[in-house]
C-alpha positions in Angstrom: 9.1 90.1 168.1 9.6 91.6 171.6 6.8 89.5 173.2 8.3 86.3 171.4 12.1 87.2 172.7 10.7 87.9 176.4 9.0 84.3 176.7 11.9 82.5 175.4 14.1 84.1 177.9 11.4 83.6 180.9 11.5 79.9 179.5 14.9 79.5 179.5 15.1 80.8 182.7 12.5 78.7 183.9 14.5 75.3 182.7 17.5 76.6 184.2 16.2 77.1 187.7 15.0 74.0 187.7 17.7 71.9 186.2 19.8 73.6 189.1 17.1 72.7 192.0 17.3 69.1 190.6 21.0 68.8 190.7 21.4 70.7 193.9 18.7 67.8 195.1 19.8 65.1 193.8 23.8 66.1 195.2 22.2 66.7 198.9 20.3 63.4 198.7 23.9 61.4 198.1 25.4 63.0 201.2 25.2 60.7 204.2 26.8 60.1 207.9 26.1 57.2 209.4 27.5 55.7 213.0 28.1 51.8 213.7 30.7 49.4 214.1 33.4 47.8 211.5 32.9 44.1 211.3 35.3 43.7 208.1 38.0 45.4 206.0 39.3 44.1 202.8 41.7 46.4 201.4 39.5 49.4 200.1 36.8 48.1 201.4 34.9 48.0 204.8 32.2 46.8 206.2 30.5 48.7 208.9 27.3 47.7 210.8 24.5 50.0 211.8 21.4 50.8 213.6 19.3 50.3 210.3 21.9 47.9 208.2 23.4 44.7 209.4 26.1 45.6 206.4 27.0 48.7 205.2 29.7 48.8 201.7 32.0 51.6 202.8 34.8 52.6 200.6 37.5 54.1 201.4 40.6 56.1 199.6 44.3 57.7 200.2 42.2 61.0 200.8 40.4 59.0 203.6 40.6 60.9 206.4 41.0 58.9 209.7 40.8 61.0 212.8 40.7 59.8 216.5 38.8 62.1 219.1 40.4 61.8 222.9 41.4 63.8 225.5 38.7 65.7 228.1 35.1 65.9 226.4 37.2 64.1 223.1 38.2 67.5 222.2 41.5 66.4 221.4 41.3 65.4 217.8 44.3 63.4 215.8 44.6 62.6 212.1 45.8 58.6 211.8 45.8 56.8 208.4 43.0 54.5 207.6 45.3 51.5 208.4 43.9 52.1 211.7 39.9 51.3 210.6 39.8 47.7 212.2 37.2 45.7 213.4 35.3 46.3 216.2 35.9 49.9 215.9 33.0 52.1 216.3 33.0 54.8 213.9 31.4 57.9 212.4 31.6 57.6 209.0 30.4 61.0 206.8 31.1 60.7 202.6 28.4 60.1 199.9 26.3 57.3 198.2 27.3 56.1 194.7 24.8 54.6 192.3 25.6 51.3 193.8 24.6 52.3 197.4 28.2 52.4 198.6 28.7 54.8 200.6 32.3 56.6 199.6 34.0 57.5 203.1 35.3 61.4 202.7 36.3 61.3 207.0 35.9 58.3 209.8 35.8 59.3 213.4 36.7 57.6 216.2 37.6 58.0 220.4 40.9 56.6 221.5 38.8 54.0 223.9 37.5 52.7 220.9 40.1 51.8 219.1 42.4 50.6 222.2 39.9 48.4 222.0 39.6 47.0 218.6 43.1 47.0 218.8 43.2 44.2 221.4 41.0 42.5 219.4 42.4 42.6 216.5 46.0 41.3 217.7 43.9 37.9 217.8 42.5 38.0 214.6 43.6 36.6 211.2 44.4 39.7 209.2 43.0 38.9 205.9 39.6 37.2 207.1 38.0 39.9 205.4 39.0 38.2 202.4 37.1 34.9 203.3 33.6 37.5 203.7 34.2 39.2 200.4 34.4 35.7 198.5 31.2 34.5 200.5 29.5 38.1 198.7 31.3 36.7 195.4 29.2 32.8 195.8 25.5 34.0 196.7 25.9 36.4 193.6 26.8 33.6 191.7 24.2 31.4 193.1 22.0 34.3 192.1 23.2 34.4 188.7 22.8 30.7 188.5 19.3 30.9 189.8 18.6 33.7 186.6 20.7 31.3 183.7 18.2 28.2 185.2 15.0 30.1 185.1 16.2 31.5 181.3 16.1 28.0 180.5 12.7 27.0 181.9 11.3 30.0 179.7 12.7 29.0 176.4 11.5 25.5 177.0 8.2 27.4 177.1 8.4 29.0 174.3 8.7 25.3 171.7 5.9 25.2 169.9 7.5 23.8 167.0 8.4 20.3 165.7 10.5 17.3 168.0 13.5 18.2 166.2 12.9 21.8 167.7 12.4 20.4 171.0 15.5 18.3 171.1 18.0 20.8 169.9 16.3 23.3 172.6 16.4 20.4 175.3 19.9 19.7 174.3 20.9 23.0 174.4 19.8 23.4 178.0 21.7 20.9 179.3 24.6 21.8 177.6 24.0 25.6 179.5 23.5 23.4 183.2 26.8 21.2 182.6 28.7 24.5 182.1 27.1 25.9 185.5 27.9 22.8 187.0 31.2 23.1 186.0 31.4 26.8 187.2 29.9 26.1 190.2 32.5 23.1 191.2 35.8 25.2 190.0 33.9 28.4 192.7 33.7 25.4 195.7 37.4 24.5 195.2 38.4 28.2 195.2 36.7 28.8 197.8 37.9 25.9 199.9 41.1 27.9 199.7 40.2 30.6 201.7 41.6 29.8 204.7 45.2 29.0 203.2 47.6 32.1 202.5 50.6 32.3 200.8 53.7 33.8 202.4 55.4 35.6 199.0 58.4 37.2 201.3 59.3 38.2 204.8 61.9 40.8 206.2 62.9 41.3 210.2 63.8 44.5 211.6 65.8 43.9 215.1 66.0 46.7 217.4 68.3 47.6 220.5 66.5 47.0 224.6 63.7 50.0 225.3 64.4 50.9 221.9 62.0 51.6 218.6 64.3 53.7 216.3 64.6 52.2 212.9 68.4 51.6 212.0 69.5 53.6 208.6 70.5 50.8 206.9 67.3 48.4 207.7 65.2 51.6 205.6 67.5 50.5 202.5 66.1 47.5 203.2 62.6 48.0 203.9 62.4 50.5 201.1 63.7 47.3 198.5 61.4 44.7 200.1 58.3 46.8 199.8 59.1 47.3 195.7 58.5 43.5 195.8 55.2 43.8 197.7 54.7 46.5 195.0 55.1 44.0 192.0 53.2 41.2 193.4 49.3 41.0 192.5 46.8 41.4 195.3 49.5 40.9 198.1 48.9 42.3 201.2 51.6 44.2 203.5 51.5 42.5 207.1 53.1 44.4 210.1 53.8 42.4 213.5 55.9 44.5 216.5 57.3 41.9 219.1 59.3 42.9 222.0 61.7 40.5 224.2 60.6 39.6 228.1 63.0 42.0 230.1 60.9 44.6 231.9 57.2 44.7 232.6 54.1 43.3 230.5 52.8 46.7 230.1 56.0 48.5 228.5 57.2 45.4 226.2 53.4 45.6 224.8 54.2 49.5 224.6 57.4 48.7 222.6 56.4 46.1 220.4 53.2 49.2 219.5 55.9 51.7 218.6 58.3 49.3 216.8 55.3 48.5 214.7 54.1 52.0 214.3 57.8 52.8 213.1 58.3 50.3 210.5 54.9 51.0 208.9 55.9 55.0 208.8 58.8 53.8 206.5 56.7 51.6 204.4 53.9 54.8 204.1 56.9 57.0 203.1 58.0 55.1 200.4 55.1 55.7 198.7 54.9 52.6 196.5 52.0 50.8 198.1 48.5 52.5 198.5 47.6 52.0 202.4 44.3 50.1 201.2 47.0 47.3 200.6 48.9 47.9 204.5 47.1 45.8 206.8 46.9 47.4 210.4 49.8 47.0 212.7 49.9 44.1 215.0 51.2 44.9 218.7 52.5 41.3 219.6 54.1 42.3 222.5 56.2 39.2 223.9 54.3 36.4 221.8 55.6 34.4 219.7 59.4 34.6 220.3 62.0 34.1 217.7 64.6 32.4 220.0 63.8 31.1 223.1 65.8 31.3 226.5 66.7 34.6 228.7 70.4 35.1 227.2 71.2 38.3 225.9 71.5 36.9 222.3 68.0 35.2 222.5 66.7 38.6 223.8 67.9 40.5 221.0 66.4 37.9 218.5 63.0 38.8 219.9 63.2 42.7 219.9 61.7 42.6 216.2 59.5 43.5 213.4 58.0 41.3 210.8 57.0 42.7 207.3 55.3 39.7 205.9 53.8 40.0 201.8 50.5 37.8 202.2 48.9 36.4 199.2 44.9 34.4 199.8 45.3 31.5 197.6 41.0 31.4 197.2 41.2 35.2 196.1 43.9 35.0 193.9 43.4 31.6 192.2 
């Protein structure tokens, strides 16, 4: 009886180890850090491009952390949200793998040259052409998937060996199954032709006074009402856009417009109503665009502004 109780408890034991070297494997082999540069971003999502992969699936979270590396030797560090992972940033991304090879983003890292730069660039680009990549994914898996359904049919055809009666039900069935692609196919190509129109669902301005990027009280009322709508609205996107007007230099109207930008999106983040996978990163416009034209001191004032835009992709959300 003792013998018999002592090798069930070795056994046990022996299971047990192992069960807990396999899991303890299996958990260090999802851990990953991997360096590249972002090519896309669509909410959640981003797309980064590596050494070994031309596309990496990161995903990323409100626990996200975002931190930027600067100063002498980059030993300064500084936590920014994720609204700032734009492309043509190079990053250092460290999370896990999920079963779907997407690698979940636990902390991105980044210098301040870096992003300076993909800033630039992304003051030129069209916020939500991310979108337009992510459909493109969507059409080759459904070419794919087409591709299966078409060589289903070719096997059942195959497969007759019964009378004409068998054969023309089967054959008729078949073409019943490539009309209905067809038809799926040409209701994807007119969603997709859609992808480079966007909806505006609502727009607020925020003026502010010369040399200025103080937020006034009662335009946080107002900011805090209009981002409730952006709230209610499926698969909109928050756009932030800083402008500034043309008195003083290039260099501190581009400043301005930065931190008039940066200010407004701090309101929206405090609310605390829209996830920051749906805030698109702030747009330094710096004198661009103006509202009003003319150098009077009412046209100035026009253009000392920030637009909050709600941005809907007509292709996505068709």
């Amino acid at each position: 009886m003792k013998n018999q109780y002592g090798f069930k408890a070795i056994s046990g034991l022996t299971v047990a180890s192992a069960m807990f070297l396999s899991l303890g494997s299996a958990a260090y082999a999802q851990q990953a850090t991997v360096e590249g540069m972002i090519t896309g971003r669509s909410g959640p999502t981003m797309y980064v491009k590596t050494a070994d992969t031309p596309r990496l699936t990161v995903t990323l979270s409100d626990s996200t952390k975002a931190t930027e590396k600067g100063g002498f030797l980059g030993m300064s560090r500084k936590d920014l949200g994720i609204t700032q992972l734009v492309p043509g940033l190079e990053v250092k991304v460290e999370g896990a793998y999920d079963t779907d090879h997407k690698l979940i983003a636990k902390k991105v890292t980044f210098s301040r040259g870096s992003l300076r730069t993909a800033r630039q660039i992304d003051a030129g680009l069209n916020p939500v052409a991310m979108e337009v990549a992510a459909a493109q994914d969507q059409l080759r898996t459904d070419g794919k998937n087409i591709e299966m359904a078409q060589s289903d049919i070719e096997g059942n055809k195959k497969d007759i060996a019964g009378t004409r009666q068998d054969i023309a039900t089967n054959a008729q069935l078949a073409n019943d199954g490539l009309s209905a692609n067809k038809q799926a196919i040409g209701q994807a190509n007119n969603r997709f032709g859609k992808l480079d129109e966007y909806e505006t669902k609502g727009s607020i301005t925020v003026n502010f006074a010369n040399g200025r990027s103080t937020v006034s009280a009662k335009d946080k009322d107002q900011l805090a009402e209009f981002v409730k709508t952006a709230a209610d609205t499926p698969g909109a996107m928050i756009e932030v856009q800083g402008y500034a007007s043309s008195t003083g230099s290039a260099t501190v109207n581009q400043r301005l417009s930065a931190e008039r930008a940066t200010a407004v999106l701090s309101i929206i983040q405090q609310t605390g109503v829209v996830p920051l996978t749906r805030i698109l990163a702030p747009a330094a416009m710096g004198t661009s665009s103006p509202a009003e034209e003319g150098k009077s001191r009412s046209a100035q004032a026009q253009n000392r502004r920030v637009v909050v835009t709600i941005l809907v992709n007509k292709g996505i959300n068709g």
